[in-house]
FIPA-310273 format. One record per residue (C-alpha): residue number from 1; x, y, z negated. Coordinates in steps of 0.02 Angstrom, whole numbers, always signed. Layout:
N
<rec><num>NUM</num><east>X</east><north>Y</north><up>Z</up></rec>
...
end
This chain:
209
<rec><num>1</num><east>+2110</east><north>-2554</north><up>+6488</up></rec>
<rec><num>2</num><east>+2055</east><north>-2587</north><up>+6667</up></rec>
<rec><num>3</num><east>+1868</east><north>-2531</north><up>+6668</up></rec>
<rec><num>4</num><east>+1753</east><north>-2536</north><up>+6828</up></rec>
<rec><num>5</num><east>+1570</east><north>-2488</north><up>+6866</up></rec>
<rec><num>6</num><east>+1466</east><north>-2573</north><up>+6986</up></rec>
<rec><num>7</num><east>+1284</east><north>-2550</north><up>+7043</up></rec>
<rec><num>8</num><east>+1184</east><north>-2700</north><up>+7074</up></rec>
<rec><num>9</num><east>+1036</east><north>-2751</north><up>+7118</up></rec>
<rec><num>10</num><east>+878</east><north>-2656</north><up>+7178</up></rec>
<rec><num>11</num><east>+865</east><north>-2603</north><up>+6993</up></rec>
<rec><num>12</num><east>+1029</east><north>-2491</north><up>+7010</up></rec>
<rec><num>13</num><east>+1097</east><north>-2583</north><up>+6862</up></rec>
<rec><num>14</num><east>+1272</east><north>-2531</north><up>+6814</up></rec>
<rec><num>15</num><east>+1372</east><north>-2702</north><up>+6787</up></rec>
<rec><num>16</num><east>+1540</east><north>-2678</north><up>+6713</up></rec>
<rec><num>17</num><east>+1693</east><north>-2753</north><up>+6726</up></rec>
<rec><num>18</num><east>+1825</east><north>-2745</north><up>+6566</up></rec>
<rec><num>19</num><east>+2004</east><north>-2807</north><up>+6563</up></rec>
<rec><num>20</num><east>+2177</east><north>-2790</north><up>+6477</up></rec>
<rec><num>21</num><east>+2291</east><north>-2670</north><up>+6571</up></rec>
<rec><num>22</num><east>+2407</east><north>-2776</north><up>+6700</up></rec>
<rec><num>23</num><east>+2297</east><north>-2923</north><up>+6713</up></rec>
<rec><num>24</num><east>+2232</east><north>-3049</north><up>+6557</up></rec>
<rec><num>25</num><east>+2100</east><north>-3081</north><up>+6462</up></rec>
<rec><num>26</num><east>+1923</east><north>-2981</north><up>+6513</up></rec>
<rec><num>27</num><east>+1717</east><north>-2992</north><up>+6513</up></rec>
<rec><num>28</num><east>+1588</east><north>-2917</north><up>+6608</up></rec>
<rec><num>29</num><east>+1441</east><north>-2824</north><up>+6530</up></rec>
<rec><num>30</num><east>+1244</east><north>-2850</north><up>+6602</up></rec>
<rec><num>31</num><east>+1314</east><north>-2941</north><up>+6805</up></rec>
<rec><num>32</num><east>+1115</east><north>-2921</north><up>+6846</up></rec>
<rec><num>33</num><east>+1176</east><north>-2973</north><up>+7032</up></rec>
<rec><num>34</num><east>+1341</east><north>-2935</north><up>+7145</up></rec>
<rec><num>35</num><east>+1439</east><north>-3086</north><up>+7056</up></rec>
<rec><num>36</num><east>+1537</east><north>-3110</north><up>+7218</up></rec>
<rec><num>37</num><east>+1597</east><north>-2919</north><up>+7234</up></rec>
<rec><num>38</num><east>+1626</east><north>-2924</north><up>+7036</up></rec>
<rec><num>39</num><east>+1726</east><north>-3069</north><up>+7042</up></rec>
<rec><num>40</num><east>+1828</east><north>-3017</north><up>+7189</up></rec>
<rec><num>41</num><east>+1872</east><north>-2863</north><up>+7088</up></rec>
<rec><num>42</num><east>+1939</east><north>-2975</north><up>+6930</up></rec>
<rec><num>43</num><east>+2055</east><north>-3068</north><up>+7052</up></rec>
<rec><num>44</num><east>+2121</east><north>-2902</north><up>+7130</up></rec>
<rec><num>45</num><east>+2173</east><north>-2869</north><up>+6957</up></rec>
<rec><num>46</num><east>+2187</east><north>-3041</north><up>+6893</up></rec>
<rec><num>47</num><east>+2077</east><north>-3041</north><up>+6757</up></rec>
<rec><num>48</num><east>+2003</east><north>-3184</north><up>+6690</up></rec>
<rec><num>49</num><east>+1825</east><north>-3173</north><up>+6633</up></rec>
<rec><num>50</num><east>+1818</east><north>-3240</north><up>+6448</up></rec>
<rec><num>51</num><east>+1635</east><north>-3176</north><up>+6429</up></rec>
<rec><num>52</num><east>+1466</east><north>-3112</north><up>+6461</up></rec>
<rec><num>53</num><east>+1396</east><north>-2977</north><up>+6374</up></rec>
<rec><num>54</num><east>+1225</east><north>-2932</north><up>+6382</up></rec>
<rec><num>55</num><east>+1162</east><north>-2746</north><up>+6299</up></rec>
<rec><num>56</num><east>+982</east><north>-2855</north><up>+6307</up></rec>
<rec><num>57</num><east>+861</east><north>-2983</north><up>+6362</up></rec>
<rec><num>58</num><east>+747</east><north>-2877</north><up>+6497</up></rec>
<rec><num>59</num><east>+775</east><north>-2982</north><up>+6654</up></rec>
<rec><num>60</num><east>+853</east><north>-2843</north><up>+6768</up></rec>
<rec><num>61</num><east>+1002</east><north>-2863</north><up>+6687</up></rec>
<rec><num>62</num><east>+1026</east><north>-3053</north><up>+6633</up></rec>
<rec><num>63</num><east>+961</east><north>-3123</north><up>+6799</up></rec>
<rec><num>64</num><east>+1127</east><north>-3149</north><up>+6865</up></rec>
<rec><num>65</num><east>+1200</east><north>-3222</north><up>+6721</up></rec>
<rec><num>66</num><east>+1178</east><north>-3394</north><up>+6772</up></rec>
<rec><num>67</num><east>+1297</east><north>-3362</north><up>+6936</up></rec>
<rec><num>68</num><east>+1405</east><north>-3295</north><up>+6846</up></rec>
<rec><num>69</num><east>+1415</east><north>-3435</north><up>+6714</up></rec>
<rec><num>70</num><east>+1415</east><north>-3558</north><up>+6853</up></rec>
<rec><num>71</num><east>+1580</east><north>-3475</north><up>+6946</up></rec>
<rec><num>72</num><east>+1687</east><north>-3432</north><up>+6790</up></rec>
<rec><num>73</num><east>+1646</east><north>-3520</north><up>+6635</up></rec>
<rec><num>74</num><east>+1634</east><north>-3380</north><up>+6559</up></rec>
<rec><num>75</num><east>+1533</east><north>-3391</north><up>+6373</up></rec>
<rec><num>76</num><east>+1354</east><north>-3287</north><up>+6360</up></rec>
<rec><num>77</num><east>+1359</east><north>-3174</north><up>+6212</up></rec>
<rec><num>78</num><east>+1193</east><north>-3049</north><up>+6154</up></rec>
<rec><num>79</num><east>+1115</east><north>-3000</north><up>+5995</up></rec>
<rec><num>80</num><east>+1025</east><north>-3107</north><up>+5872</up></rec>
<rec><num>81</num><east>+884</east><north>-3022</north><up>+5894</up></rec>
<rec><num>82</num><east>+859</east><north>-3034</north><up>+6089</up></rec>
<rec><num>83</num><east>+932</east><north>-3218</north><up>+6108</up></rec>
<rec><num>84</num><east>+763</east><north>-3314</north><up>+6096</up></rec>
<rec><num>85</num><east>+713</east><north>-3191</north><up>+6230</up></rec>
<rec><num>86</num><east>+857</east><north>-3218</north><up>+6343</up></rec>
<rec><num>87</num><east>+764</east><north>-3386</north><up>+6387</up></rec>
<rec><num>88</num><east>+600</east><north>-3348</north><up>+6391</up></rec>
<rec><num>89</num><east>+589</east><north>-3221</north><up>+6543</up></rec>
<rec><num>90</num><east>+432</east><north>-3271</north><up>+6653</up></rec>
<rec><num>91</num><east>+463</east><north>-3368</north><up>+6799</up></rec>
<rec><num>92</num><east>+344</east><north>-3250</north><up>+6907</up></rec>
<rec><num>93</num><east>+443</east><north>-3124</north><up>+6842</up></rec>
<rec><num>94</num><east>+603</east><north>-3192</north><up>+6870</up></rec>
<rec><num>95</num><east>+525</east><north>-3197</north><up>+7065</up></rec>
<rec><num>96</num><east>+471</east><north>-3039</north><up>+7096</up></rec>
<rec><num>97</num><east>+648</east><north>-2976</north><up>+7046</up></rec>
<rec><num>98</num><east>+714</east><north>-3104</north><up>+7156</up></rec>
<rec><num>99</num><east>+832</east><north>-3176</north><up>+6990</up></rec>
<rec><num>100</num><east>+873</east><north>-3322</north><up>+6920</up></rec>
<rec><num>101</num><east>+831</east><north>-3401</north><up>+6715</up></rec>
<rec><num>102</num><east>+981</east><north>-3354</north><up>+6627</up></rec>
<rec><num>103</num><east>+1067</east><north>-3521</north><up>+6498</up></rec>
<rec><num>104</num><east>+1062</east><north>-3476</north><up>+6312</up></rec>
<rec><num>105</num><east>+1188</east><north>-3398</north><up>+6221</up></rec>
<rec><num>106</num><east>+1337</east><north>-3470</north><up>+6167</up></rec>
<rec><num>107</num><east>+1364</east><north>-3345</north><up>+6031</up></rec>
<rec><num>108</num><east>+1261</east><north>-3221</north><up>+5954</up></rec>
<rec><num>109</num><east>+1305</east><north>-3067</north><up>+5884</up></rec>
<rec><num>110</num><east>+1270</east><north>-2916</north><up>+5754</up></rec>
<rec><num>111</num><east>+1287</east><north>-2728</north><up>+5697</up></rec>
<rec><num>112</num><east>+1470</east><north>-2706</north><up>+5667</up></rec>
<rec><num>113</num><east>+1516</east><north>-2848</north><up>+5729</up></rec>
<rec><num>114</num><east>+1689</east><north>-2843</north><up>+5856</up></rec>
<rec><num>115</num><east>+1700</east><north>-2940</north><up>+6021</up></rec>
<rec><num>116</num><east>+1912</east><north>-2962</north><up>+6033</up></rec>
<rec><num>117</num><east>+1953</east><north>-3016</north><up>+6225</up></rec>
<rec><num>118</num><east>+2121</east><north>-3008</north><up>+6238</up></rec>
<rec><num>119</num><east>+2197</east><north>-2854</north><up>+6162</up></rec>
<rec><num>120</num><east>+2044</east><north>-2777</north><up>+6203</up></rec>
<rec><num>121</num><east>+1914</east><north>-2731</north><up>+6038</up></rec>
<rec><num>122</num><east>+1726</east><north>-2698</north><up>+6057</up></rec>
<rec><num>123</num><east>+1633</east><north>-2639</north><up>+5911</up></rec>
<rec><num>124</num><east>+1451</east><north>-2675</north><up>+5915</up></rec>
<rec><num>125</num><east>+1327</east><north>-2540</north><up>+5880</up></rec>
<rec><num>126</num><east>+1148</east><north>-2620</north><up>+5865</up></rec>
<rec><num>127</num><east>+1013</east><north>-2501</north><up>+5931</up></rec>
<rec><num>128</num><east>+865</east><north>-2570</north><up>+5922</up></rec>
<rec><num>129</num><east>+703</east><north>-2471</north><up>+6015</up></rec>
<rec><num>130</num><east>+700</east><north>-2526</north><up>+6220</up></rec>
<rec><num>131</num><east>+703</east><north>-2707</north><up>+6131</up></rec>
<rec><num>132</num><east>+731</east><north>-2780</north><up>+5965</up></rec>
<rec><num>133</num><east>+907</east><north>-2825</north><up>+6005</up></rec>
<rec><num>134</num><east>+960</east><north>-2695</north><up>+6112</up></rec>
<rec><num>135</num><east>+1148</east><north>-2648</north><up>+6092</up></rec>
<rec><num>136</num><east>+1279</east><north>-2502</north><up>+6144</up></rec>
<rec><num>137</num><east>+1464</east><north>-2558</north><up>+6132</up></rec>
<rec><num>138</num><east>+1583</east><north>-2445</north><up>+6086</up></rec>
<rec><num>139</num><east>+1764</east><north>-2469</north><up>+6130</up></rec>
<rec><num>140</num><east>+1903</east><north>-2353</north><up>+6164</up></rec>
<rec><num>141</num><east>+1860</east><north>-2176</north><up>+6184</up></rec>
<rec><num>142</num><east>+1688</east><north>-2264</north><up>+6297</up></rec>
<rec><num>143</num><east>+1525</east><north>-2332</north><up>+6263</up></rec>
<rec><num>144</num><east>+1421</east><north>-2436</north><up>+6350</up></rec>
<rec><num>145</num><east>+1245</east><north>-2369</north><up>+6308</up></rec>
<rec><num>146</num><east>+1132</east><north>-2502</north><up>+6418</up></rec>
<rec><num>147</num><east>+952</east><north>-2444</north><up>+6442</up></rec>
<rec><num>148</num><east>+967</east><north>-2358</north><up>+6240</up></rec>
<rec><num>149</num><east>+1052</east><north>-2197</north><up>+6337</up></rec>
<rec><num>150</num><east>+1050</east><north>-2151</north><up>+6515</up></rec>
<rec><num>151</num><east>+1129</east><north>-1970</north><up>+6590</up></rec>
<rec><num>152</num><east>+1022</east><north>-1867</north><up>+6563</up></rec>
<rec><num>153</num><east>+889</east><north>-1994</north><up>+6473</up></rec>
<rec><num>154</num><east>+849</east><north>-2137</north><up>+6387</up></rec>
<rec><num>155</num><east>+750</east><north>-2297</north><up>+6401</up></rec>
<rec><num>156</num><east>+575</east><north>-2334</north><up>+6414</up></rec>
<rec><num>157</num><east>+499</east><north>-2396</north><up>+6246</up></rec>
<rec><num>158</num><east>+359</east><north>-2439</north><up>+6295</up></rec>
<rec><num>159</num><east>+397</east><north>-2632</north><up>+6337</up></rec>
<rec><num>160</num><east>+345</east><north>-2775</north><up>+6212</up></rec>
<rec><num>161</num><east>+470</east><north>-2726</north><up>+6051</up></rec>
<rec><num>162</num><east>+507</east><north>-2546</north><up>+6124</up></rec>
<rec><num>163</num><east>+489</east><north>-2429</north><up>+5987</up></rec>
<rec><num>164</num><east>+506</east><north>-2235</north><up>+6033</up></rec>
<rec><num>165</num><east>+534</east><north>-2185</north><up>+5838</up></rec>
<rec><num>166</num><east>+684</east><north>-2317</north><up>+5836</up></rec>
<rec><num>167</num><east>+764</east><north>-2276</north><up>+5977</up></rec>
<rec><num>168</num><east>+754</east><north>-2117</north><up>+5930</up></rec>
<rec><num>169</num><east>+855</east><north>-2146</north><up>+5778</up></rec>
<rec><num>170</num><east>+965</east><north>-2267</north><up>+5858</up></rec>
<rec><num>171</num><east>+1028</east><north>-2126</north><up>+5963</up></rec>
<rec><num>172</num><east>+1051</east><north>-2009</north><up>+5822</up></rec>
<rec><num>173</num><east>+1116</east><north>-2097</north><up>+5697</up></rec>
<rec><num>174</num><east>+1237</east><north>-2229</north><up>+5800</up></rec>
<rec><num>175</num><east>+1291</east><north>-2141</north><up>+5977</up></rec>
<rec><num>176</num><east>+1258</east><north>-1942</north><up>+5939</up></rec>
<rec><num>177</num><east>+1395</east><north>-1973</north><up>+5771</up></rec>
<rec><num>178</num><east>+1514</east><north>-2034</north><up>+5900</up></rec>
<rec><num>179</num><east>+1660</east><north>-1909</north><up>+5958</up></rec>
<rec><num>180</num><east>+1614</east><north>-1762</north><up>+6089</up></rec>
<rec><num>181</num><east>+1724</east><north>-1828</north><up>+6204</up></rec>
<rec><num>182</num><east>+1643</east><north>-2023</north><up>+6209</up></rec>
<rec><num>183</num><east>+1609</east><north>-2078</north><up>+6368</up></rec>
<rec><num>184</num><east>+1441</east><north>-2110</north><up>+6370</up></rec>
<rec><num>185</num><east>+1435</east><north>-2283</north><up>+6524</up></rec>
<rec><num>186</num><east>+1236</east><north>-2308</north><up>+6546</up></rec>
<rec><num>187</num><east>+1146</east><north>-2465</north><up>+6608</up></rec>
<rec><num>188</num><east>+1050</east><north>-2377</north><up>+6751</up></rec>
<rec><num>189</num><east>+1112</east><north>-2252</north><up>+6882</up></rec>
<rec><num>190</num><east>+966</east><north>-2146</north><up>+6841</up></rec>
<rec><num>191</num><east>+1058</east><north>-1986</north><up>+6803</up></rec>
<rec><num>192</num><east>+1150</east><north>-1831</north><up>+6889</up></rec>
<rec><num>193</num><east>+1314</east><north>-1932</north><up>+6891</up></rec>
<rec><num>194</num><east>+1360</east><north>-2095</north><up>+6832</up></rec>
<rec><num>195</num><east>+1436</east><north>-2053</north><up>+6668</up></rec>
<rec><num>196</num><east>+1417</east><north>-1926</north><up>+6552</up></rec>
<rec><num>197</num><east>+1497</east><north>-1894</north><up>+6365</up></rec>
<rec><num>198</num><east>+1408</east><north>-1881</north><up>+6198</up></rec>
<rec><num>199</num><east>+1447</east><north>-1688</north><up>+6207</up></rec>
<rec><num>200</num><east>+1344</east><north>-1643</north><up>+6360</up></rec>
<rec><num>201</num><east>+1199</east><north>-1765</north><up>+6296</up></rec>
<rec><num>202</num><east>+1176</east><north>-1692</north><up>+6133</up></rec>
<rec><num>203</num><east>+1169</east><north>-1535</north><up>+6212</up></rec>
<rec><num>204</num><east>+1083</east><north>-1556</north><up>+6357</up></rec>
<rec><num>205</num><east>+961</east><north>-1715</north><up>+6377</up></rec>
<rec><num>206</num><east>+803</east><north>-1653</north><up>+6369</up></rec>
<rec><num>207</num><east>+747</east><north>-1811</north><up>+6273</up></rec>
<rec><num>208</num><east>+855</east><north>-1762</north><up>+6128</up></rec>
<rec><num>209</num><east>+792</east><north>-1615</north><up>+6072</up></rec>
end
């Protein structure tokens, strides 16, 4: 699997990049902004972006979605549960974070559910607690957390939806089960370092204990 991180956006949203190993099939997770540098990086390794996966709704990281749409066709997938949202972001919002309205979803999707790109297989671990909908995918030996887990934190829950209690058990009961060695890929660059495993945050988050 080719996998690359990118930060974008004042928000230092992680954006990330997924394709099959020489070149195929591949989908990007939250492109809040940097389309151009993202898509420059798919052609250096000719992958062709099938999808767009969003961990949830919260503008700063489905404001670049349109672009991205717009330049590679690719198909918008999120969460039942945050896919009304997706469309219903503020437009003085949407200014003072200098993004644009994202297009609905073409698909929608559930716990359990697996996103197949290629050879590629993403499992779908539902999360709710930073929003409704919010989701971590899990795919081999990595998992994209979103704002659910950051290094060395988690996400605010204190947002319209947000529910600390939830969240709470999200983390326990759907990420901290994972294996030790998980790499734990978080929506923000708010940490230490920009990953982390399950290991060190089960022992050491302070949010966690």
């Amino acid at each position: 699997m080719i996998l690359k991180q990118f930060e974008v956006s004042g928000m230092a949203v992680f954006a990330y990049l997924l394709g099959e190993e020489g070149g195929g099939a591949g989908l990007v997770i939250d492109p809040a902004d940097g389309a151009d540098r993202i898509l420059a990086e798919a052609e250096k390794n000719r992958i062709k972006i099938q999808y767009i996966l969003n961990t949830h709704a919260h503008v700063d990281h489905v404001m670049g979605n349109e672009e991205m749409k717009k330049k590679t066709g690719a198909q918008i997938i999120i969460h039942e549960a945050d896919a009304a949202a997706l469309t219903r972001i503020p437009r003085a919002m949407l200014a003072m974070f200098g993004g644009r309205p994202s297009p609905a979803a073409d698909q929608t999707v559930k716990d359990g559910d697996v996103i197949q790109v290629g050879n590629l297989s993403l499992k779908v671990l539902h999360t709710p607690g930073h929003s409704p909908g919010s989701i971590c995918i899990l795919g081999d030996g990595v998992v994209f957390t979103g704002d659910t887990l950051f290094v060395g934190g988690v996400g605010r829950t204190d947002l319209p939806g947000g529910s600390w209690p939830m969240m709470l058990r999200s983390i326990q009961t759907k990420l901290l089960t994972l294996p030790d060695e998980t790499i734990v890929l978080p929506g923000h660059n708010y940490g230490a370092a920009p990953t982390s495993t399950i290991k060190n945050e089960r022992l050491h988050n302070p949010f966690l204990k």
